[in-house]
Rosetta silent file (secondary structure, phi, psi, omega in degrees, C-alpha in Angstrom):
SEQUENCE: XXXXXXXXXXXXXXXXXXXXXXXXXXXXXXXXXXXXXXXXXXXXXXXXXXXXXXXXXXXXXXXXXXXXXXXXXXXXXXXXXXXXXXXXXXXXXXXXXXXXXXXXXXXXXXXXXXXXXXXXXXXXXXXXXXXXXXXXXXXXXXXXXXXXXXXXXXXXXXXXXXXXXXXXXXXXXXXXXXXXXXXXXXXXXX
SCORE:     score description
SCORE:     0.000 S_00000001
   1 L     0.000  137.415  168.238    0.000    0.000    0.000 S_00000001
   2 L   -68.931 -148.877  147.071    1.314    3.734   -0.674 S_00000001
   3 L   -78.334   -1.210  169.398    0.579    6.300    0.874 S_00000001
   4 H   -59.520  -25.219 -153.912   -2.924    6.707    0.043 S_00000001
   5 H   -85.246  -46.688  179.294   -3.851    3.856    3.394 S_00000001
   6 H   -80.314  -12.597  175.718   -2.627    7.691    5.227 S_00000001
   7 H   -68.514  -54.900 -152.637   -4.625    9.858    3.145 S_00000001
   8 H   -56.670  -66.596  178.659   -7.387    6.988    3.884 S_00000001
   9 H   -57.397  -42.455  170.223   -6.928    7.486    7.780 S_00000001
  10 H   -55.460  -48.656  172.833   -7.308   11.220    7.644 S_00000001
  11 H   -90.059   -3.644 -152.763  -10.372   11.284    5.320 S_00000001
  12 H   -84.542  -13.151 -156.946  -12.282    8.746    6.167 S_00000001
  13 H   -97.407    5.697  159.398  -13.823   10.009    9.674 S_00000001
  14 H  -106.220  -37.002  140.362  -14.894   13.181    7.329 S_00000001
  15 H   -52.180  -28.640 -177.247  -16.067   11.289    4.614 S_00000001
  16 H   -67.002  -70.467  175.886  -18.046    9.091    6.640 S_00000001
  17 H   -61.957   12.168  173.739  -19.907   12.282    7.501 S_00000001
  18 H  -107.068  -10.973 -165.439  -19.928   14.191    3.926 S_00000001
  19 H   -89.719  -60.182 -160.334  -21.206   10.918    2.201 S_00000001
  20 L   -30.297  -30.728  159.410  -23.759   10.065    4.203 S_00000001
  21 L   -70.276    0.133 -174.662  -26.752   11.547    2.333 S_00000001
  22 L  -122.471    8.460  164.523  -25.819   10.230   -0.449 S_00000001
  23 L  -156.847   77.569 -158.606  -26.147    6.788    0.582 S_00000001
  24 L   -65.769  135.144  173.723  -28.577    6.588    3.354 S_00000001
  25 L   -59.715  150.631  177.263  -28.528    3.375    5.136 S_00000001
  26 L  -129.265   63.327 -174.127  -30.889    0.276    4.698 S_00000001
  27 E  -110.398  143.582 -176.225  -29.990   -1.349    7.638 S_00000001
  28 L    57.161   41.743  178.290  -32.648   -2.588   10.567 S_00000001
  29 L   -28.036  -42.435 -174.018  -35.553   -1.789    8.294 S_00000001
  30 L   -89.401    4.915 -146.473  -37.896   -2.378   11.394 S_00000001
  31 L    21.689   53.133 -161.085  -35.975   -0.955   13.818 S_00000001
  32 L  -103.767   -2.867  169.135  -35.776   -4.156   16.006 S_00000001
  33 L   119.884  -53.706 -133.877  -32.180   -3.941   16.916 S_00000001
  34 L   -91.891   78.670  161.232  -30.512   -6.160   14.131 S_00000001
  35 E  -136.365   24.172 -173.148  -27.639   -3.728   13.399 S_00000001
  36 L  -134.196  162.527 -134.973  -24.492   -4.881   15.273 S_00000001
  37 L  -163.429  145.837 -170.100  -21.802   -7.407   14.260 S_00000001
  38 E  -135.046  141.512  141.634  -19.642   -9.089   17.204 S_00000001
  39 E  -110.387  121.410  177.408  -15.727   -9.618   17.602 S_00000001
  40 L   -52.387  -25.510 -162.000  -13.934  -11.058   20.344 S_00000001
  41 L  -125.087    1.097  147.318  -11.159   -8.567   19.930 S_00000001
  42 L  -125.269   10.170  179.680  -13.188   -5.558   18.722 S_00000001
  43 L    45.198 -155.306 -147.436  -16.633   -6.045   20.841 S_00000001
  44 L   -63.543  163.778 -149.239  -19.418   -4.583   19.168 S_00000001
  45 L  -158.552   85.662  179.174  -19.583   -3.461   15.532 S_00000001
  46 E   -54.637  149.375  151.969  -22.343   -0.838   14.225 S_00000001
  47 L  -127.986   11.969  161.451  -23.792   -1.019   11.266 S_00000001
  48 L   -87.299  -12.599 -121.199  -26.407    1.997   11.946 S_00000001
  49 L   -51.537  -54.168 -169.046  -23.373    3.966   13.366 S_00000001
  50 L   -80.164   27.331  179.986  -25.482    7.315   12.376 S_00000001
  51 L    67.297  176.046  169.760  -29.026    6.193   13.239 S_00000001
  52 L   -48.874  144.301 -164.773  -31.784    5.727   10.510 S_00000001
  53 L    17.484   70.269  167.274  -30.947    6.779    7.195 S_00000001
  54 L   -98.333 -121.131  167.113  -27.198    7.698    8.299 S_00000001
  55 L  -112.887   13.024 -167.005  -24.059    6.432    6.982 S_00000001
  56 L   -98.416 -177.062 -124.722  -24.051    3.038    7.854 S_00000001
  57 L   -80.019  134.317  176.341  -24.280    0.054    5.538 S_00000001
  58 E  -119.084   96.736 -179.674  -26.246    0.376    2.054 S_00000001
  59 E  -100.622  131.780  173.889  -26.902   -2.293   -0.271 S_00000001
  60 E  -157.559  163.493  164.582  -28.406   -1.030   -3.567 S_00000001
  61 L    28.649   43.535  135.584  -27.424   -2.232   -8.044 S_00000001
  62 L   100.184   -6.172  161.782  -25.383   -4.923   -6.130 S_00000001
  63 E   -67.268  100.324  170.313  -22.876   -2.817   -4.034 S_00000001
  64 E   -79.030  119.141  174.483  -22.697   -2.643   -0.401 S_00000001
  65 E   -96.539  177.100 -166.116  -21.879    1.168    0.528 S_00000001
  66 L    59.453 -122.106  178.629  -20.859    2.740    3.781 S_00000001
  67 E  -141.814  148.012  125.294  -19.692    2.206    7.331 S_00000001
  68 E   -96.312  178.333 -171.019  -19.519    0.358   10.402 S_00000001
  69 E  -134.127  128.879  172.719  -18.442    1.634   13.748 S_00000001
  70 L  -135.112  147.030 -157.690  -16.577    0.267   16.068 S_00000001
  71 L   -89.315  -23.396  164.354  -15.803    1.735   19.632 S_00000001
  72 L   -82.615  -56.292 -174.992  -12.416    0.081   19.240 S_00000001
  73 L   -98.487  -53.206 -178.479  -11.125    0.267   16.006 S_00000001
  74 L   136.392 -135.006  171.541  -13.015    3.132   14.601 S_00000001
  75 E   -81.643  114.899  175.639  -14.207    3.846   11.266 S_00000001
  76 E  -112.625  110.128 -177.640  -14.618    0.445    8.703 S_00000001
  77 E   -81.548  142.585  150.786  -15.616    1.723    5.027 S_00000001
  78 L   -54.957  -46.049 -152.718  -17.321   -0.882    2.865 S_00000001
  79 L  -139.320  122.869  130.869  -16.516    0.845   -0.343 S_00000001
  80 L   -12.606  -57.132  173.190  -13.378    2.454   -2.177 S_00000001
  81 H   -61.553  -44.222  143.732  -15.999    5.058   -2.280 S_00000001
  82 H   -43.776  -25.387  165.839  -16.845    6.306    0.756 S_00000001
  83 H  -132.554   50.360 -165.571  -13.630    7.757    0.597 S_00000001
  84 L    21.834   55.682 -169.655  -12.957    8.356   -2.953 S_00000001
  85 L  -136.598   48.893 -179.333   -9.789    6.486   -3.014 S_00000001
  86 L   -72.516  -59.769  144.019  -10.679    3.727   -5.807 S_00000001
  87 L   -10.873 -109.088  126.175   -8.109    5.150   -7.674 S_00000001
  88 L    17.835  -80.119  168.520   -5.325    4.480   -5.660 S_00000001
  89 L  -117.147   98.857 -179.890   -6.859    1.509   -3.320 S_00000001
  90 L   -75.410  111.197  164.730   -9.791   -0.335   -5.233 S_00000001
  91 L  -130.264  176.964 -171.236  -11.926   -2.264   -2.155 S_00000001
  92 E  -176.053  162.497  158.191  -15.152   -3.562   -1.603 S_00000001
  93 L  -142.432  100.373  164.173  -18.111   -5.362   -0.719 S_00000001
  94 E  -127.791 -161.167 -168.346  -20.574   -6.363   -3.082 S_00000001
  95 E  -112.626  150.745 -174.965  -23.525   -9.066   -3.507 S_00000001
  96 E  -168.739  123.111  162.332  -23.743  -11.839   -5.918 S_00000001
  97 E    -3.009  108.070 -172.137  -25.714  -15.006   -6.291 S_00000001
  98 L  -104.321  126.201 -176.088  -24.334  -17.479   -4.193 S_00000001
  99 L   -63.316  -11.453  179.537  -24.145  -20.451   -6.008 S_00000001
 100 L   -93.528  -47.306 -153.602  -25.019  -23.277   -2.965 S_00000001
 101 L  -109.766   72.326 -155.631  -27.690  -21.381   -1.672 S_00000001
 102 L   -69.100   12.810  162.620  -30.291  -20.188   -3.647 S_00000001
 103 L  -131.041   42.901  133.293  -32.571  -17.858   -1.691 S_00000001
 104 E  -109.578  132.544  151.525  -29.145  -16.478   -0.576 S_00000001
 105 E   -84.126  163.892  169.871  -26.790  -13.497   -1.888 S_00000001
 106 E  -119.627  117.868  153.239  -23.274  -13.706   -0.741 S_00000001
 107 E   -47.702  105.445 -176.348  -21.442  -10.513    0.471 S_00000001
 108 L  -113.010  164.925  158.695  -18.096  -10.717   -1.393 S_00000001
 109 L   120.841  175.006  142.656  -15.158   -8.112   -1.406 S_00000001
 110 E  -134.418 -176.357 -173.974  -13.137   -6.613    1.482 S_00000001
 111 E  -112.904  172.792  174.729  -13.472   -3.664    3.921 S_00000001
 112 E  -147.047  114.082  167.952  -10.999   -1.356    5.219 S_00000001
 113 E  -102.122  110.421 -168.860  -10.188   -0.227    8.532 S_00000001
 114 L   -76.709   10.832  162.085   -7.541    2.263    9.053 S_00000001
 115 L   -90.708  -13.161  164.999   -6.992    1.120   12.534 S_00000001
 116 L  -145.971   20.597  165.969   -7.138   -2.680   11.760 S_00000001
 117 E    79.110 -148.928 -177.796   -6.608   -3.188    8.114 S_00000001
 118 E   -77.097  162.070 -172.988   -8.485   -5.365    5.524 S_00000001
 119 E  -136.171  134.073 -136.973  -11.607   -7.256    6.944 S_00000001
 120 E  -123.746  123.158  141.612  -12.243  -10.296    4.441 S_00000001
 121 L  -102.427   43.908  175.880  -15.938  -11.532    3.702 S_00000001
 122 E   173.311  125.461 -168.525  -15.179  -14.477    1.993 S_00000001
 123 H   -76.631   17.865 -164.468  -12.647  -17.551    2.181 S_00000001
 124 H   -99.511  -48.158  171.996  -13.177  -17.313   -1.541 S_00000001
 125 H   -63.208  -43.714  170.248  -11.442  -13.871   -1.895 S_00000001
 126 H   -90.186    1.565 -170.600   -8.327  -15.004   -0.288 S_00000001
 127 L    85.743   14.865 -164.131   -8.081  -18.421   -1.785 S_00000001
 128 L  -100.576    4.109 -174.089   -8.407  -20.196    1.402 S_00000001
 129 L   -47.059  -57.311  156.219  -11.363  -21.977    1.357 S_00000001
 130 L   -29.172  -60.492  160.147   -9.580  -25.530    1.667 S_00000001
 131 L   -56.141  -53.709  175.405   -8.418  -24.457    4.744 S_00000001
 132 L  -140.202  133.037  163.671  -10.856  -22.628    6.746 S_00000001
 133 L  -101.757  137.098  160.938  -14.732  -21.880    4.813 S_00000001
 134 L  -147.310  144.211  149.862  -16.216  -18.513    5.403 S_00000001
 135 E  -167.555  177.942 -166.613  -18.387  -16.296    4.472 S_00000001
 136 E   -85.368   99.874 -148.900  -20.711  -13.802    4.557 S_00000001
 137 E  -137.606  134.377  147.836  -24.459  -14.732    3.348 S_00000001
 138 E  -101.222  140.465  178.944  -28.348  -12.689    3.139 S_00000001
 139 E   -96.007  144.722 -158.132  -31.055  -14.633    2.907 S_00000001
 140 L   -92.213   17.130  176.472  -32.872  -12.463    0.258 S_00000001
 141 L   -92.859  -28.750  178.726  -36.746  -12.778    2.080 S_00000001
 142 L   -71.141  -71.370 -155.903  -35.310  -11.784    5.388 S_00000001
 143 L    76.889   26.649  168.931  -32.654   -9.644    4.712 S_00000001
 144 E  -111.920  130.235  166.237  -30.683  -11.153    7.120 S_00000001
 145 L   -17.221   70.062 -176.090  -27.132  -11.447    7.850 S_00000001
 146 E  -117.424  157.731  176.617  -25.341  -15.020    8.656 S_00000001
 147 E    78.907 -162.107 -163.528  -21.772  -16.076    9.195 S_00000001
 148 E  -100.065  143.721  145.368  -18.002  -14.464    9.572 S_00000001
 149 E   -97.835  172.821  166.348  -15.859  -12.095    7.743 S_00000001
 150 E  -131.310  166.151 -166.343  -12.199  -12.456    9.036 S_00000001
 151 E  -147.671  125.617  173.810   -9.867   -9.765    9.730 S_00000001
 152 L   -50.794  -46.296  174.746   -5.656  -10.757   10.073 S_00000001
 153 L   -82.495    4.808 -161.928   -5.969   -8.181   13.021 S_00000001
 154 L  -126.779  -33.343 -169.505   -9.209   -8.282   14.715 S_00000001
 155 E   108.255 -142.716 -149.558  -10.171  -12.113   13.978 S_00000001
 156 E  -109.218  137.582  174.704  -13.087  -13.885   13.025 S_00000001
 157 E   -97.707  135.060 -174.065  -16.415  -11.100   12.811 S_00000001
 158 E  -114.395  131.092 -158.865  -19.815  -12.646   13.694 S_00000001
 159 L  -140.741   11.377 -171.757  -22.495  -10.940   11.974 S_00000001
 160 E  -163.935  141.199  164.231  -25.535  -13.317   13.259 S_00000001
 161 L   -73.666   -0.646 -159.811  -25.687  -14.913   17.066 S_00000001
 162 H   -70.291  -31.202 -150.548  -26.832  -17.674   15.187 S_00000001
 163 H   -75.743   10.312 -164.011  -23.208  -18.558   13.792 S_00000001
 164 H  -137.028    6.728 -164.012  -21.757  -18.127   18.342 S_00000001
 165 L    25.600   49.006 -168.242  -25.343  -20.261   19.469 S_00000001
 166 L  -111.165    9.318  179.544  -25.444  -16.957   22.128 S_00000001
 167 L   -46.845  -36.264  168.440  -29.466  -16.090   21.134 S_00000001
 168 L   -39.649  -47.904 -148.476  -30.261  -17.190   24.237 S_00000001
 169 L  -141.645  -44.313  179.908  -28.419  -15.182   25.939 S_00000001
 170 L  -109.121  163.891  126.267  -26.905  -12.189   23.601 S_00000001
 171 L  -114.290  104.402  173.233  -29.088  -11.847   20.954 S_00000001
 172 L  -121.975  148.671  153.636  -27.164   -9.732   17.786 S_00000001
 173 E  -169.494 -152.798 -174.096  -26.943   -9.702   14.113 S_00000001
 174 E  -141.343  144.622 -176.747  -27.151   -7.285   10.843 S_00000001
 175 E  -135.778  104.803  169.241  -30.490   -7.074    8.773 S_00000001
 176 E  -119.921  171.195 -167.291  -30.931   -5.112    5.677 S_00000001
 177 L   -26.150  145.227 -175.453  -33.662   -4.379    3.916 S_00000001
 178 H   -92.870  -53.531 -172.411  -35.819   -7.504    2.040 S_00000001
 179 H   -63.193  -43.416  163.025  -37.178   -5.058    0.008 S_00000001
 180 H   -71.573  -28.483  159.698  -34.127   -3.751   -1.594 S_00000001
 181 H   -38.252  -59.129  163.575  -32.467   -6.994   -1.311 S_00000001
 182 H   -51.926  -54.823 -135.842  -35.585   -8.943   -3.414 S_00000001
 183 H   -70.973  -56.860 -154.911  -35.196   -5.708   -5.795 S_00000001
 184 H   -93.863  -26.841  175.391  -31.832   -6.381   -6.502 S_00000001
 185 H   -95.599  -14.426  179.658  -31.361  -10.663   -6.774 S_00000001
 186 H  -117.493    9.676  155.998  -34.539  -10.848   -9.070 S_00000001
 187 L   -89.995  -51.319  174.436  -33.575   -7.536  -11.100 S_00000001
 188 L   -72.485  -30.080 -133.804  -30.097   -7.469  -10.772 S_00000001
 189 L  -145.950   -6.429 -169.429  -29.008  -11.238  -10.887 S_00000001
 190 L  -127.677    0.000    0.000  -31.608  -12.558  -13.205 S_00000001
């Protein structure tokens, strides 16, 4: 990485708040809570950070846009774009058909934190699948969020209590919208 990863760290906690209108989140549709993502070695992980229609996480035309928040680490962009620096460092997250599961997309791509580095959604992206399977999955009726991203610094990211069996007892995960989600696997994908 150049020097753009310090450019990155500078703009991003001012991009996250110049962007935000222009890709209002569709996260927690119902407001029921399902908008945090868990790490042993970064606790909780917004994906609302800004409340209803802030800056947190946007899936729309097959992209995932925006932020999480973490009280630890900081600012995590989704997108090259949130901080205009595609040029330079081209990242991502976006959705695509997941071929086992078919009333699932799969969240592909990485993130970027400039306080913990790349965050992974898919053993498929690093080639590692033989070794450890992961990924990231929506079911597209729901709109909800199962399984890990990994991060070399932070560890394995939980994004559903389902994938820790802690419902019982913690109950977390990430939800986005059904509607835009249906919108986008039988428009986008078909």
């Amino acid at each position: 990485m150049s020097c753009s990863v310090r450019q990155l760290c500078i703009r991003a906690g001012a991009f996250a708040l110049l962007l935000g209108a222009a890709h209002a989140e569709n996260v927690d549709p119902e407001g029921s809570g399902q908008r945090h993502a868990w790490s042993p070695n970064a606790g909780w992980i917004d994906a609302q950070p800004g409340g209803p229609g802030g800056v947190g996480l946007h899936a729309a035309n097959g992209i995932v846009h925006g932020w999480l928040w973490s009280q630890t680490v900081g600012w995590i962009s989704a997108h090259c774009q949130n901080t205009a620096s595609c040029a330079q460092t081209g990242y991502g997250l976006r959705l695509e058909v997941d071929p086992e599961f078919p009333d699932f997309m799969r969240i592909v791509g990485m993130g970027w934190a400039p306080n913990a580095g790349w965050i992974v959604a898919g053993c498929h992206i690093t080639g590692s699948c033989a070794g450890v399977d992961y990924a990231l999955r929506v079911h597209v009726d729901s709109g909800l969020v199962d399984g890990f991203a990994w991060s070399p610094n932070l560890g394995w990211i939980s994004f559903s209590c389902a994938n820790t069996g802690s419902c019982d007892t913690l109950a977390y995960g990430v939800q986005f919208d059904p509607a835009v989600l249906g919108g986008i696997f039988r428009n986008g994908f078909e």
